[in-house]
C-alpha positions in Angstrom: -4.2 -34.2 4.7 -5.9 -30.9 4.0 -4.4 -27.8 3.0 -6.0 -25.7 5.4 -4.2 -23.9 8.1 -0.4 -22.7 8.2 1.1 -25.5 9.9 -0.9 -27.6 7.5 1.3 -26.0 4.5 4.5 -26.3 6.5 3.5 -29.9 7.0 3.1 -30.4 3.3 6.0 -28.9 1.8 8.3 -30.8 4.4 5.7 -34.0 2.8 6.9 -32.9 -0.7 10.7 -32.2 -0.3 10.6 -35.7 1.8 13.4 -34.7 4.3 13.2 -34.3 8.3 16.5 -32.5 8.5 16.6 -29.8 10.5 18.3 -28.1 7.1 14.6 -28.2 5.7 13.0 -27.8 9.0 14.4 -25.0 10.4 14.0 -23.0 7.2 10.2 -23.8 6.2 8.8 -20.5 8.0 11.8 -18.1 6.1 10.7 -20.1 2.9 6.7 -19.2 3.2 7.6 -15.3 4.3 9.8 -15.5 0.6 7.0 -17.1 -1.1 4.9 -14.3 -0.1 7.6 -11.7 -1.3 7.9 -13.9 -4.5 3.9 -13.9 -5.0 2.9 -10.4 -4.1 5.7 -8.5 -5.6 7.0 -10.7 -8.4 10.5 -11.8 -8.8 13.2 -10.7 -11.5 12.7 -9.4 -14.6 11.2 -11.1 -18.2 13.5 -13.4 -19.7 15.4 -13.7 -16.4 15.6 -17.1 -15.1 13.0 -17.6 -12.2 11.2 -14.5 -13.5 7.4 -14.0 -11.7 4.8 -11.8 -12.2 3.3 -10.1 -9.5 -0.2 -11.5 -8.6 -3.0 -10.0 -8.9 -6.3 -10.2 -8.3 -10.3 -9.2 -7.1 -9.3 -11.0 -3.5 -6.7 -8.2 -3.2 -8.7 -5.2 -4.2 -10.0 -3.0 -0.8 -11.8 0.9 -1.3 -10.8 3.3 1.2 -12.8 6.8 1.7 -9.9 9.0 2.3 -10.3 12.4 3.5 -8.0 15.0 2.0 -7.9 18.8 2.1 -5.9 22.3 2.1 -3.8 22.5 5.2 -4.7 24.9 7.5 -1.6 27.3 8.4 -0.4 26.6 11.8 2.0 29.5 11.3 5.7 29.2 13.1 5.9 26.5 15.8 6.7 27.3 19.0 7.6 24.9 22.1 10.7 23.3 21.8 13.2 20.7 19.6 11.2 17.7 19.8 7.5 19.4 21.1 6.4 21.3 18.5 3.5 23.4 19.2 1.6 25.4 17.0 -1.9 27.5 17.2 -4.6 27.7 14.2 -7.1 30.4 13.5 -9.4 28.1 14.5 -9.2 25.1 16.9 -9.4 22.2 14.9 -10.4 18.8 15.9 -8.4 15.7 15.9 -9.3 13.3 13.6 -8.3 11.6 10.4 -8.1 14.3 7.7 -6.5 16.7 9.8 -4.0 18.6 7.8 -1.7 21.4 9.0 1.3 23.3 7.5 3.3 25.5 9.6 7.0 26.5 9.5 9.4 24.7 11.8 10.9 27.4 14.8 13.4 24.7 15.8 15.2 21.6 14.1 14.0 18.0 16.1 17.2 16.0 17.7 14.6 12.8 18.0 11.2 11.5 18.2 9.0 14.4 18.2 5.4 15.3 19.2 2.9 18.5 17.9 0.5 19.9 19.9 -1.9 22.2 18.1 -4.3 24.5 20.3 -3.0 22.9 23.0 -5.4 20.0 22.7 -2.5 17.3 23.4 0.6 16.1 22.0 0.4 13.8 19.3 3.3 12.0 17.8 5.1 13.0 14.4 5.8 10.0 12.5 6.8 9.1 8.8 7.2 6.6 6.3 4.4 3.5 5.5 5.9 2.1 8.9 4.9 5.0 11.0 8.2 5.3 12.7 9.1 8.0 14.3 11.4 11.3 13.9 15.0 10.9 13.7 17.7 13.9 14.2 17.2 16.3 11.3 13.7 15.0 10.0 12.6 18.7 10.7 15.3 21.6 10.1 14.7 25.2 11.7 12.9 27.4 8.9 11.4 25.2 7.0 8.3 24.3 5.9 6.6 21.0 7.0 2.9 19.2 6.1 1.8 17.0 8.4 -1.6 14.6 8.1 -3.3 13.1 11.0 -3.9 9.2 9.9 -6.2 8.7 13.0 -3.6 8.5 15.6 -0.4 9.9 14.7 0.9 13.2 12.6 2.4 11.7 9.9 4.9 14.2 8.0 3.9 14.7 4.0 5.7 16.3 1.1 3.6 18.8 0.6 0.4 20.4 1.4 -2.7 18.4 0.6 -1.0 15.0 0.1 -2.1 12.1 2.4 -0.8 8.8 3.3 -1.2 5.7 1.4 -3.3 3.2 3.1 -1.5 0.0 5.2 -0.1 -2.8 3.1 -0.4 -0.7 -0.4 0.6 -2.0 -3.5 -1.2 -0.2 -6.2 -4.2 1.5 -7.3 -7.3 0.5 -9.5 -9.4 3.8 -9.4 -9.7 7.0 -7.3 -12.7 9.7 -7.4 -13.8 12.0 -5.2 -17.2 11.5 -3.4 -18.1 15.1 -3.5 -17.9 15.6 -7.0 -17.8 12.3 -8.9 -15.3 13.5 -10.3 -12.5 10.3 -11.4 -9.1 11.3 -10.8 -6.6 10.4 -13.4 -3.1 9.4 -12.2 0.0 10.6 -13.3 3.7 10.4 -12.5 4.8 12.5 -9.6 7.5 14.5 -11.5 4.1 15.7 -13.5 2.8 17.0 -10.2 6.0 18.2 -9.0 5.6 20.2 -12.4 1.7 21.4 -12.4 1.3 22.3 -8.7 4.7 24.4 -8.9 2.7 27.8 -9.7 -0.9 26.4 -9.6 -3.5 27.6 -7.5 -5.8 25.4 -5.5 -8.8 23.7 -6.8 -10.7 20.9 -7.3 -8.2 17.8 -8.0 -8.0 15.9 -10.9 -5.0 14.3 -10.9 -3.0 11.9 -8.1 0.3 11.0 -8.4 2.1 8.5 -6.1 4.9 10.0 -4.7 7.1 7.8 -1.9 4.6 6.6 0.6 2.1 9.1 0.1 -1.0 10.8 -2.7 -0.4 14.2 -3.9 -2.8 16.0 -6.4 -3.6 18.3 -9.0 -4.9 21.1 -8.4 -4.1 21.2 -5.0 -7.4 20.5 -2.5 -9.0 23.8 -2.0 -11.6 22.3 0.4 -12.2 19.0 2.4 -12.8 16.3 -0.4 -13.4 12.7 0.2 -11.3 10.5 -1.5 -12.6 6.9 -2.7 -9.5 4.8 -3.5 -9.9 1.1 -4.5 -6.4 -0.2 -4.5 -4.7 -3.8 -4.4 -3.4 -4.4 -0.5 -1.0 -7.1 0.1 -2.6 -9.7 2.5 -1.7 -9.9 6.2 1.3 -12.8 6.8 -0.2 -16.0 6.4 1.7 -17.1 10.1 -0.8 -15.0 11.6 -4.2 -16.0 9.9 -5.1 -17.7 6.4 -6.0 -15.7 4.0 -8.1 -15.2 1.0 -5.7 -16.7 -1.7 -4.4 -19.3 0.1 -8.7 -20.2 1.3 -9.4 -20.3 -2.1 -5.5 -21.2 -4.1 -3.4 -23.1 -1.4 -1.4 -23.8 -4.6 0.1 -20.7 -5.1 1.4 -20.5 -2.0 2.5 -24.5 -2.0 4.3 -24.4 -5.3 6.1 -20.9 -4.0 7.4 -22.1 -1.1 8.5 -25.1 -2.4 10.1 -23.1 -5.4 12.1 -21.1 -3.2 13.3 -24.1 -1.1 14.3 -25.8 -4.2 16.7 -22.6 -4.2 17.5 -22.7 -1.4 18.9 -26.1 -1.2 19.7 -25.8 -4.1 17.7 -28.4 -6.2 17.6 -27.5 -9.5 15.3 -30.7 -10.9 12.8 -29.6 -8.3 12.9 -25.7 -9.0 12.6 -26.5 -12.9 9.1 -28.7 -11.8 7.9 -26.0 -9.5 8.0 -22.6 -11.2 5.6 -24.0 -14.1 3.8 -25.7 -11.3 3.3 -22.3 -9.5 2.3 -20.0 -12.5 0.0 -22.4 -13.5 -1.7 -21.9 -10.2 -1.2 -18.0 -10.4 -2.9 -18.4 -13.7 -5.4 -20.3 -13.0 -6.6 -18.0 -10.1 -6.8 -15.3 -12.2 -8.7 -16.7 -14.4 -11.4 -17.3 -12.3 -11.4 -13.7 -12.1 -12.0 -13.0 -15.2 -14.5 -15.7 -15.3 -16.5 -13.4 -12.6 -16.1 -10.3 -14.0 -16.9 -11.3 -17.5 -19.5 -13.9 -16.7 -19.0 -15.2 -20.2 -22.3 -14.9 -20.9 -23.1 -16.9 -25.0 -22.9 -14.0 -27.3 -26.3 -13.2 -29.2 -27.1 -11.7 -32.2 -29.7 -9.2 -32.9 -31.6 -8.6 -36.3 -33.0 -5.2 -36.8 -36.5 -5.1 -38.9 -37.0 -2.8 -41.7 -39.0 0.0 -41.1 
């Protein structure tokens, strides 16, 4: 049958591992969801038994323009526990980019909104998850960042950081638009470091710092921020994706791999995992293959003057 569609793998690895119990049956979806876990983020360490490398590869890669910039001061907030309001010099407009840094007047019991110029409350969220405040996530006196993603405020760890894009796993390159300028990364306790005393400029440095981009020197202006990065595709129970269009191997051999743990079944783990980094392999490759081109090398003769 063909390897198309998700039903079509959980077809086939039931057609592999030969059993109709419900003891396979029931299990197939939790088995694919760990296969993705397995694939995307590796499992173990060198040496380890079952050890994987993460995957990765061109299908993976997206670029982002992200804008980033000082945070205008919104002063001390006003309103009340969980309705922050606060007033800049000038009235800003919400949108993605939006960055303000103001001192919190009260500590938040719960989910909490911030209404600047009174153009509306918006919801303060945190994390990659978006989810919202919880008692204590802002504490009377001090001093919070918060970036508007587009629809929510979501809090940061300092001014001029900004979110990291949905289903991040790590970067490739980052450069500002403006400037063409490339931005070197480095580790956060670096930035911690350099931005300590610093004054505000023109970044050259990003560090990734929880779920978040901060940078050296801090943004003085708006900048926009080109980041190509490697996102981790959407659930394959919801829509095929790239790697399995193009591999359906990798994701075959993985599920059946972690069935075979499952079960256990060690004769059919030991035939999978080879099975499955072949396919990994294989799939990079192909990259390579691309980006190379492997064009026949030539060689050239100069002629004497």
């Amino acid at each position: 049958m063909a390897l198309a569609t998700y039903n079509d793998l959980l077809t086939t690895i039931q057609n592999y591992e030969d059993d109709a119990s419900t003891v396979v049956t029931d299990v197939l979806a939790d088995m694919v969801t760990l296969a993705e876990q397995r694939i995307f983020y590796g499992f173990g360490q060198p040496g380890a038994p079952m050890f994987t490398p993460a995957l990765r590869t061109r299908s993976m890669e997206k670029t982002v323009v992200i804008p980033i910039g000082a945070g205008q001061d919104g002063g001390t907030s006003g309103g009340s526990a969980n309705a922050h309001t606060v007033t800049l010099s000038a009235v800003p407009t919400l949108a993605r980019g939006l960055s303000i840094t103001f001192e919190a007047g009260y500590s938040n019991s719960g989910a909490t909104t911030l209404n600047a110029n009174a153009l509306g409350a918006v919801d303060v969220r945190k994390g990659r998850s978006r989810a919202a405040l919880e008692d204590g996530d802002i504490v009377v006196g001090g001093t919070y960042t918060v970036y508007h993603d587009g629809t929510y405020f979501v809090l940061m760890p300092s001014d001029g950081a900004c979110p990291l894009p949905a289903r991040f796993l790590g970067t490739k390159a980052a450069y500002l638009q403006d400037r063409g300028r490339i931005l070197t990364p480095m580790p956060a306790s670096g930035i911690n470091n350099f931005i300590k005393d610093a004054s505000a400029g023109e970044p050259c440095y990003y560090a990734i710092e929880g779920d978040c981009l901060r940078f050296d020197p801090l943004p003085d202006a708006d900048y926009s921020l080109s980041l190509t990065y490697y996102a981790k595709p959407s659930a394959l129970s919801g829509a095929v994706n790239d790697i399995f269009t193009e591999a359906p191997g990798i994701y075959l051999y993985a599920s059946l791999l972690e069935l075979a743990l499952y079960l256990p079944n060690d004769t059919m783990a030991e035939k999978m995992l080879p099975q499955y980094l072949a396919s990994c392999i294989s799939y990079q490759h192909s990259d390579r293959v691309a980006l190379q081109s492997y064009a026949p090398g030539r060689v050239r003769f100069a002629m004497a003057p």
